[in-house]
C-alpha positions as CSV (number, residue, x, y, z in Angstrom):
1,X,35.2,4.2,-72.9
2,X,33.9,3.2,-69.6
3,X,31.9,5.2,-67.5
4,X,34.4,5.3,-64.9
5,X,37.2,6.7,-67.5
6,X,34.7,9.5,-68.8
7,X,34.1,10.8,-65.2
8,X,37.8,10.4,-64.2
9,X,38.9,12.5,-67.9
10,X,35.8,15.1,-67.0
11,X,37.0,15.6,-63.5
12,X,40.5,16.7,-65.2
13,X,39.4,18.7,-67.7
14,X,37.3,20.3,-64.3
15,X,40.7,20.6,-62.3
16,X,43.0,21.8,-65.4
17,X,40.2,24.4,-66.0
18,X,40.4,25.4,-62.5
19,X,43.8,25.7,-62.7
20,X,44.0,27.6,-65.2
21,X,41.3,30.7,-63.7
22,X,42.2,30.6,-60.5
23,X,45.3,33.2,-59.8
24,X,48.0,31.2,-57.8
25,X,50.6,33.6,-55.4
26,X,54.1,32.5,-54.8
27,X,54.8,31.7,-51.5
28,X,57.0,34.2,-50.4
29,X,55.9,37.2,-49.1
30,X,56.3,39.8,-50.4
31,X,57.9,40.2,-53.5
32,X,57.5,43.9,-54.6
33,X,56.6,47.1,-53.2
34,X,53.4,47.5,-50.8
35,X,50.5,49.8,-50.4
36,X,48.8,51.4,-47.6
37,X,45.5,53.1,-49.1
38,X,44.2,56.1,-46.7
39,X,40.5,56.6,-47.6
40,X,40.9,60.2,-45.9
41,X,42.6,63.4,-46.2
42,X,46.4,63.9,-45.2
43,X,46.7,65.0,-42.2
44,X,43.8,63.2,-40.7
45,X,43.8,60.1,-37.5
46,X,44.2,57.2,-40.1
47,X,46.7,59.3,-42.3
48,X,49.5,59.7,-39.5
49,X,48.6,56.1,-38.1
50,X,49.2,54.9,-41.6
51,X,52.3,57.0,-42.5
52,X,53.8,56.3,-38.6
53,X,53.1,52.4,-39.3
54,X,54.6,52.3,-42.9
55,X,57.9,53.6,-41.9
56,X,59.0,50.9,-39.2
57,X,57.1,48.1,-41.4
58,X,58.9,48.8,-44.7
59,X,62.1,47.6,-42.1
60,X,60.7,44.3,-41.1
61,X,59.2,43.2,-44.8
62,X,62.1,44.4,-46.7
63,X,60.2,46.3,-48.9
64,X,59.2,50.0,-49.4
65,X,55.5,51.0,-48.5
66,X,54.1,53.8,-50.3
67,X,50.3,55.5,-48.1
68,X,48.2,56.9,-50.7
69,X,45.6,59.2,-49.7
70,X,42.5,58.5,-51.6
71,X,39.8,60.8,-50.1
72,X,36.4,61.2,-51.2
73,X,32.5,59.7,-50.9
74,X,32.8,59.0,-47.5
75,X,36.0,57.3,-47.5
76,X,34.2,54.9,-50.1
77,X,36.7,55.3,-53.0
78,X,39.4,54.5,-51.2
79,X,38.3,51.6,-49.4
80,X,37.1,50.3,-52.8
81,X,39.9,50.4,-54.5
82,X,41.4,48.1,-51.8
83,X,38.2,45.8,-52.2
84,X,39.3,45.4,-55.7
85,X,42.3,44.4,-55.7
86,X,44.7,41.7,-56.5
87,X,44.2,39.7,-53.0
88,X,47.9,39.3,-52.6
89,X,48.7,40.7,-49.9
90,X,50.1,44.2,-51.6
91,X,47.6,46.1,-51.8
92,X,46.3,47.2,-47.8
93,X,43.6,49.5,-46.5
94,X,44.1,51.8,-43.5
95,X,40.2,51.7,-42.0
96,X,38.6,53.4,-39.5
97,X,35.0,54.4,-38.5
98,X,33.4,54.7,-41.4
99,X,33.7,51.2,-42.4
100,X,31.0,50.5,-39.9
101,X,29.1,53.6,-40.1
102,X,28.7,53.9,-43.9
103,X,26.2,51.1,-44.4
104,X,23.5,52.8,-42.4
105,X,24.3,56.4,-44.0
106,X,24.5,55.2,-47.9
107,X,22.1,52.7,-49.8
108,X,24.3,52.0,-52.4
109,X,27.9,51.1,-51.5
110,X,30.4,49.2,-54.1
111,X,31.9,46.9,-51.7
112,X,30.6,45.1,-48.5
113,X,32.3,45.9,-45.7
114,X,32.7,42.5,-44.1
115,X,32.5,40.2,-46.9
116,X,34.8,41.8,-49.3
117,X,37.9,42.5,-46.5
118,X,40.5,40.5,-44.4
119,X,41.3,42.5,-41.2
120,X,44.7,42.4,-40.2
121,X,45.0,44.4,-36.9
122,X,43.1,47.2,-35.2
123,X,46.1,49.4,-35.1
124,X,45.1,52.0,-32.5
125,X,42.1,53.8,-30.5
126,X,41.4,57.5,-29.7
127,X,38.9,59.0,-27.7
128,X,37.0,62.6,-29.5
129,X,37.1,65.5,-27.6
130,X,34.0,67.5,-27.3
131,X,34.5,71.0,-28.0
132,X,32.6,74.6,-28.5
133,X,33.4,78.0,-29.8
134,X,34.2,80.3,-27.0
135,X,31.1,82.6,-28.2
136,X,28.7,79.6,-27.0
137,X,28.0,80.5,-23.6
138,X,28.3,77.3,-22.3
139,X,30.7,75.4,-19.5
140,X,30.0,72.1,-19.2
141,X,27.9,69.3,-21.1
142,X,24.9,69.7,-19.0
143,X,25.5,73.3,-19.8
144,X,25.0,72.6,-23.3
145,X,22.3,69.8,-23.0
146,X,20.1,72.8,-21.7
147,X,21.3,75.5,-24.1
148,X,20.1,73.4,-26.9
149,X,17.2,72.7,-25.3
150,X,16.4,76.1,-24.9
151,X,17.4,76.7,-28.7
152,X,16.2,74.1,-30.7
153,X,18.6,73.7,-34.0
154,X,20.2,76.9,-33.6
155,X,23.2,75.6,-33.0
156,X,25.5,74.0,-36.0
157,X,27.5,71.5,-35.4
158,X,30.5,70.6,-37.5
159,X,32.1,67.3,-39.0
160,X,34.4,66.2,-41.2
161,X,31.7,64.5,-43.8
162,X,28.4,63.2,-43.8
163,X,29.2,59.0,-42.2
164,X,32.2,60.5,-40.4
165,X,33.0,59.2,-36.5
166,X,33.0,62.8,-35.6
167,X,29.4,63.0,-37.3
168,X,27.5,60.1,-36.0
169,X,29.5,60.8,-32.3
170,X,27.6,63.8,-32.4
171,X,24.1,62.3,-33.6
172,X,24.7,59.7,-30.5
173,X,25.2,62.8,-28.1
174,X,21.8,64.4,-29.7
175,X,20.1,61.3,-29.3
176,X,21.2,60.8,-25.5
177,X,20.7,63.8,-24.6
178,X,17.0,64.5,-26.6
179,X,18.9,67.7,-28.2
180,X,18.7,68.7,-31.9
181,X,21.3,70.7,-33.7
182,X,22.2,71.8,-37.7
183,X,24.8,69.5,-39.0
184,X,27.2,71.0,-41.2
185,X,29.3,68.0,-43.3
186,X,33.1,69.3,-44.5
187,X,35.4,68.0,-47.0
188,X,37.7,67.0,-44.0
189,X,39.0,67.8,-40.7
190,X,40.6,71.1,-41.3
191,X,38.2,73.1,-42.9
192,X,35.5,72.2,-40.4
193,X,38.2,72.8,-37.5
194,X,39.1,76.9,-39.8
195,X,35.4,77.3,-39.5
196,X,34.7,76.4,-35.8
197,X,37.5,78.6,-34.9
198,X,35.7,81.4,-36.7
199,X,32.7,80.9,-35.0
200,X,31.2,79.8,-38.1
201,X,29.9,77.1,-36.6
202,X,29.7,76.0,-32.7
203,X,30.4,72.8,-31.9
204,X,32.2,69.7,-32.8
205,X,33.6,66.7,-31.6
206,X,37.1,66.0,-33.3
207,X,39.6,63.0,-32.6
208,X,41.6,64.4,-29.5
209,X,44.8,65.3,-30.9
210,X,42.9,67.6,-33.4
211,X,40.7,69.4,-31.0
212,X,43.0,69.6,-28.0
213,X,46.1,71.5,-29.9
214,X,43.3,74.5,-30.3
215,X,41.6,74.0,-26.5
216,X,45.6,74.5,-25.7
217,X,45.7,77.9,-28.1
218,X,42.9,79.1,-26.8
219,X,40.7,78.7,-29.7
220,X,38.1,76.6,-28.7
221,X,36.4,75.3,-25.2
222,X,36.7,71.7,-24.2
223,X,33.9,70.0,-22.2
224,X,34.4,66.5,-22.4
225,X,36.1,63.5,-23.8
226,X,34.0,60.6,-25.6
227,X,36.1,57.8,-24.4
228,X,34.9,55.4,-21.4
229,X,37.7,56.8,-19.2
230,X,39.6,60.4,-19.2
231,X,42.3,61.0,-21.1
232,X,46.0,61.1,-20.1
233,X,47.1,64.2,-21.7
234,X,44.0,66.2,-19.8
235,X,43.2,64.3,-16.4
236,X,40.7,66.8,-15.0
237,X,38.5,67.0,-18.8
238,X,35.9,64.3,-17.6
239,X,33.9,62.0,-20.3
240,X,30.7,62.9,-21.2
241,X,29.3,59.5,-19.7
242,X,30.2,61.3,-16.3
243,X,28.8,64.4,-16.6
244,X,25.2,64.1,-18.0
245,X,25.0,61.1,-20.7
246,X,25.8,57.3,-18.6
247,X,26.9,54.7,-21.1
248,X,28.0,57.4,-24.1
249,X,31.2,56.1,-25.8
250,X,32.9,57.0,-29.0
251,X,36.2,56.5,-30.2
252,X,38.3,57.0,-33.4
253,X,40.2,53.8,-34.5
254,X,42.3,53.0,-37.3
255,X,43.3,49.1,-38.3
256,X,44.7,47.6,-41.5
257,X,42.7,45.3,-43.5
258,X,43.5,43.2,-46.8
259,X,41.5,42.3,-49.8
260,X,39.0,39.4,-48.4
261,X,40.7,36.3,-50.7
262,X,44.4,37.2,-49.3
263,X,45.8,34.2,-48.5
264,X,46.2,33.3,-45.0
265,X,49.5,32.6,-44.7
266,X,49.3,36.1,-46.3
267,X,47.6,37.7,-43.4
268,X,49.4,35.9,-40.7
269,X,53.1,37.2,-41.9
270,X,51.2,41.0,-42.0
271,X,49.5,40.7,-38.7
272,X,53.0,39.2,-36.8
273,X,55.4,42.4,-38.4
274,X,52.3,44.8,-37.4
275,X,52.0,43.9,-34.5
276,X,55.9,44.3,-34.1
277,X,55.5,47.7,-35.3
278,X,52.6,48.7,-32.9
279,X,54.5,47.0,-29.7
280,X,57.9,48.9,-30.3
281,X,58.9,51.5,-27.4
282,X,59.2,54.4,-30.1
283,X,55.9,53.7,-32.1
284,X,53.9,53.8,-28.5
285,X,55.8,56.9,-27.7
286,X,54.5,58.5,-30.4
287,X,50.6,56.8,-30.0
288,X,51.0,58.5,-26.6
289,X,51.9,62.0,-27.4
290,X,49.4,61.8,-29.9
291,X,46.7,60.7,-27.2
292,X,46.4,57.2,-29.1
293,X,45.8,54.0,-27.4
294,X,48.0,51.4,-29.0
295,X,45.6,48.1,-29.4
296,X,47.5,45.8,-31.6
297,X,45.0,43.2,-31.8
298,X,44.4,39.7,-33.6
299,X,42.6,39.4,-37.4
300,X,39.8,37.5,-35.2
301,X,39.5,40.0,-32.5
302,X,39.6,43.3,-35.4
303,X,36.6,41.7,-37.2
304,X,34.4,41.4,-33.9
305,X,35.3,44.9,-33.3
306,X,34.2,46.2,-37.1
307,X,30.8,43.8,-36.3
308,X,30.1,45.6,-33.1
309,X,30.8,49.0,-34.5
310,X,28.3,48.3,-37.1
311,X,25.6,47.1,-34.9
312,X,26.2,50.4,-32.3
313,X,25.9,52.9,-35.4
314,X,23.3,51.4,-37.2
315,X,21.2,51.9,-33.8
316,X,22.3,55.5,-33.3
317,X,21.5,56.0,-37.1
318,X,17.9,54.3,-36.9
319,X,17.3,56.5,-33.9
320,X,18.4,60.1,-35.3
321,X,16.4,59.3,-38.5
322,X,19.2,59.4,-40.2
323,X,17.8,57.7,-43.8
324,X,20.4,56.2,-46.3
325,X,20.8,58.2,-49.0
């Protein structure tokens, strides 16, 4: 045999082996029932982002869509199990925040939170509202800047988990504003929002929707939004970058993402039907009344966003001391 015929044999041996590891995907998509994994609570921003998106999109892909809610270690479980999966395009990941917050909260995370994902869309934007407990006799932010001054970590603030957007919003403000308060992590939104109602604990700044529906009731005092502009639903609340912190932005987001190795074409088909979704009259209806900015952007322009995300918190992290853990 001639060297030429041994390399050409080897070479496919080399391709038939190949063949026969790699997992090959039909080209139709898809082909059987999707899911939308929720890394949070019910209930919570991502949750009725998810749930609201799922409805319209089991329409377009002729499929049903079932959101799971797979809370727990920081929204870590759930986002690996989508990190795991079979990359075909089945198996999707509502993400928010925490995605670019947890590597500077956690040392040791199972997944790698731009390697091991595709990003489909950034589905939709929400500024935090930042409230107080009535009892805190405060008015304003400046207000508040000064009362903490005055009383160095005797206010607690709450949040919805250690690495939450609601918890490293609040280390930003602390950091801006040279403050220092007691954080006090929850198991999710609602039992941090029971507590602050109870004057358990004193301040918090939830995604609007949450925190607005009890400044409404008369449960809680609002002072600011976190956004870069005021919000709709409560023109004369001003942001906190106008009234005592310039440059301070934070914002809730949810956007879907795939397993990294989905296939393109993949990806392309589930960015074009979300997108759909997220343009349709009655799905920005109900972004508005739920104070949501509808954002519907590309793959290209999600992943810039999660990059930009990460660098911002990792600062704010580095500069409360916040240490991974």
């Amino acid at each position: 045999m001639s060297h030429l015929q041994l390399r050409l044999e080897l070479l496919a041996l080399g391709v038939s082996a190949f063949t026969l590891t790699t997992p090959t995907y039909p080209q139709s998509f898809p082909t059987h029932p999707l899911r939308i994994i929720v890394p949070t609570s019910p209930g919570a921003h991502s949750d009725i982002t998810a749930r609201s998106v799922a409805q319209a999109l089991t329409k377009r892909l002729g499929q049903p869509i079932v959101v799971e809610n797979r809370a727990g270690g920081g929204t870590m479980i759930g986002s690996d199990i989508v990190a795991k999966a079979a990359p075909d395009g089945h198996t999707l990941l509502m993400g928010g925040p925490s995605l670019a917050i947890n590597p500077s909260i956690y040392k040791t995370i199972p997944y790698d939170s731009l390697r091991d994902f595709a990003p489909i869309t950034l589905a939709i934007k929400q500024s935090q509202i930042l409230v107080v407990h009535p009892s805190l006799p405060v008015g304003s932010v400046t207000e508040l800047i000064a009362f903490a001054k005055k009383n160095p970590k005797e206010i607690a603030f709450a949040s919805p988990g250690k690495g939450s957007g609601p918890h490293l919003a609040m280390e930003m403000f602390l950091v801006m504003s040279g403050t220092r308060m007691l954080h006090v992590p929850y198991k999710g939104p609602a039992q941090a929002i029971v507590d602050l109602t109870a004057g358990r604990v004193f301040v918090m700044m939830p995604s609007f929707t949450v925190g607005s529906l009890h400044v409404r009731m008369e449960r809680l005092r609002a002072l600011a939004v976190s956004g870069i502009k005021r919000n709709s639903a409560m023109p004369g609340l001003p942001t906190i970058s106008e009234t005592g912190l310039p440059g301070y932005e934070s914002t809730q987001w949810s956007g879907l993402l795939a397993p990294a190795a989905t296939p393109k074409q993949f990806i392309a088909r589930l960015h074009k039907e979300v997108a759909a979704v997220l343009l349709m009259p009655d799905f920005q209806e109900s972004a508005n009344k739920l104070d949501s900015e509808v954002i519907a952007s590309s793959p290209e322009e999600f992943s810039a966003h999660i990059r930009n995300e990460m660098k911002k918190w990792t600062q704010v992290a580095m500069s409360a001391g916040l240490k991974p853990q």
